[in-house]
C-alpha positions as CSV (number, residue, x, y, z in Angstrom):
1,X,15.7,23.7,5.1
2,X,15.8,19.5,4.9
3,X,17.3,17.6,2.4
4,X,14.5,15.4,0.4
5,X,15.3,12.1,1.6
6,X,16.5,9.3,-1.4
7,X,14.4,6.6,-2.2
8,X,16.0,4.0,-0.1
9,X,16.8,6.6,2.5
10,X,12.5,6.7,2.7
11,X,12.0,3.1,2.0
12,X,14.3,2.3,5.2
13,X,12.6,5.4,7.6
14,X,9.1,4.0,6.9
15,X,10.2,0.6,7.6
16,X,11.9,1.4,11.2
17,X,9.0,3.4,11.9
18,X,6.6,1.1,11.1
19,X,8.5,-1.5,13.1
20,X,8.6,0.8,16.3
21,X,4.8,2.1,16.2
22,X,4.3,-1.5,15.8
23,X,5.8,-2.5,18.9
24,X,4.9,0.2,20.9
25,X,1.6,0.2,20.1
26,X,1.3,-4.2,20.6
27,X,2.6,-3.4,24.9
28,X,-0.5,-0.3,24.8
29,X,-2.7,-2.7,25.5
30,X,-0.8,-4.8,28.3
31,X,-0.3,-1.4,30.0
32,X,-3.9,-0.1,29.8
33,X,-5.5,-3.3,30.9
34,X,-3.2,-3.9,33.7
35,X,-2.0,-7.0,32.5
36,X,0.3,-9.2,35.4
37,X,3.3,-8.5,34.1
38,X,2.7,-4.9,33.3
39,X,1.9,-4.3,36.8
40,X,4.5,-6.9,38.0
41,X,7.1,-4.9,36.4
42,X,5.9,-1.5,37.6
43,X,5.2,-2.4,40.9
44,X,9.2,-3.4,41.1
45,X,9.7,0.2,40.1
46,X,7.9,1.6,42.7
47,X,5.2,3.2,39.5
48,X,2.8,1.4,39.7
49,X,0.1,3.0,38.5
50,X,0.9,6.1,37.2
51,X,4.2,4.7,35.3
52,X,2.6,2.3,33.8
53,X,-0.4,4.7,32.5
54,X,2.4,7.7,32.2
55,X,4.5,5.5,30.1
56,X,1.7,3.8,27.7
57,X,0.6,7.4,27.0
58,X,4.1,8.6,26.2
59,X,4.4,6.0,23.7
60,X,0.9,6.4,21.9
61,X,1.8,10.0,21.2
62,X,5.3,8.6,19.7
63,X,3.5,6.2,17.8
64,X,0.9,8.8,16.0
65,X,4.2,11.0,15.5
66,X,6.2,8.1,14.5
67,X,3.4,7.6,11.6
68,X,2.6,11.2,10.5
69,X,5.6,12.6,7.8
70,X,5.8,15.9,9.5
71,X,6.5,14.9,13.1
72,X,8.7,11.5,12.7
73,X,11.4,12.9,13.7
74,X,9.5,14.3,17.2
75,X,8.2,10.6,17.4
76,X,11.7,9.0,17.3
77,X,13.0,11.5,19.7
78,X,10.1,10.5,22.3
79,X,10.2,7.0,21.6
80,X,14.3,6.6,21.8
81,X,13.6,8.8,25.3
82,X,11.0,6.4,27.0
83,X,12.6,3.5,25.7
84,X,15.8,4.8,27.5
85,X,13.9,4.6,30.9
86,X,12.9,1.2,29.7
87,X,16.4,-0.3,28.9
88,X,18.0,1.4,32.5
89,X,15.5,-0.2,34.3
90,X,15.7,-3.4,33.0
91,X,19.7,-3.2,33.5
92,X,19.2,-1.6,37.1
93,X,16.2,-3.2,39.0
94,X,14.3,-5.2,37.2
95,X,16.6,-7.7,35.4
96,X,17.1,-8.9,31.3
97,X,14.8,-11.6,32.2
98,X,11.4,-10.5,33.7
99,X,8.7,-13.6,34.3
100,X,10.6,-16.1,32.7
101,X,9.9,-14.4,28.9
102,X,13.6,-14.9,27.9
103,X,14.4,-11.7,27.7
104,X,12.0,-10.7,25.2
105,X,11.0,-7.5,26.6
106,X,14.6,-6.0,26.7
107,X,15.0,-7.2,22.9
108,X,12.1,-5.6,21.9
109,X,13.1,-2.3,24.1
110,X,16.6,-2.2,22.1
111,X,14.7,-2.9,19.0
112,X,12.9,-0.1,19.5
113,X,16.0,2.1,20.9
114,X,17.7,1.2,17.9
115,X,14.8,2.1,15.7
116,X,14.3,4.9,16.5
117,X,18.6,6.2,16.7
118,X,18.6,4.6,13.1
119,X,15.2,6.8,11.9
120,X,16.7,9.7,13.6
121,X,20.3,9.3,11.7
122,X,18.4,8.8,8.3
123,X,16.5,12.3,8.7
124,X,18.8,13.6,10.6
125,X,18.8,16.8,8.6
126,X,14.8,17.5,9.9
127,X,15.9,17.6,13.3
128,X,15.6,21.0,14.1
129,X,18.7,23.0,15.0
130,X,20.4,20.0,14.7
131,X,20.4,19.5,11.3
132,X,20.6,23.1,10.0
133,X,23.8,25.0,9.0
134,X,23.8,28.3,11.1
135,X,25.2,31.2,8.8
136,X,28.4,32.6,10.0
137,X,27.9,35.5,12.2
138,X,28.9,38.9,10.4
139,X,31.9,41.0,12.1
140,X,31.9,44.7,11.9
């Protein structure tokens, strides 16, 4: 069974979930409109379009889990996992810098990688069978 969160325990969740539905959800629409960069940066990866499509779908279902109490935890997991692929791209092929933003896209990616660690550490004990004490096995 979780532990009920404290007050600022909640306070601090909602906030970091907020924060990564937010940004998640603002790059949805540069992937589903095949924006230039969107399709810049895909194309480098060789996923363009599927990845691009795969990947915005991924993180509208972590942003509806991200903002519904019973699944936050689910939405943390999936957005700290496509965020991963994210971050390892932009360290292995595509660079910090994409199009001359300054780096603003691999901010936002640890923003949200961070995020989501930092919501996941806070409810750490609704993770299931992570969080959960397994009774001692009983010996004959």
């Amino acid at each position: 069974m979780s532990q009920r969160l404290s007050t600022a325990q909640n306070v601090t969740s909602w906030i970091l979930q907020l924060l990564v539905a937010a940004i998640l959800f603002q790059t949805l629409f540069f992937k589903f409109t095949a924006a230039e960069e969107s399709v810049y940066i895909f194309s480098r990866l060789g996923l363009e379009p599927w990845g691009r499509i795969g990947s915005g779908v991924v993180e509208l279902i972590a942003c509806i889990l991200l903002l519904h109490p019973r699944t936050v935890t689910l939405g943390a997991i999936l957005a700290a996992g496509v965020i991963s692929g994210a971050i390892f791209s932009h360290l292995t092929k595509l660079g910090i810098v994409v199009k001359d933003d300054g780096g603003l896209l691999f901010a936002l990616a640890l923003v949200v990688f961070i995020g989501s660690i930092a919501i996941l550490l806070i409810r750490r004990s609704q993770i299931p069978l992570i969080g959960t004490r397994f009774a001692p096995m009983a010996t004959a």
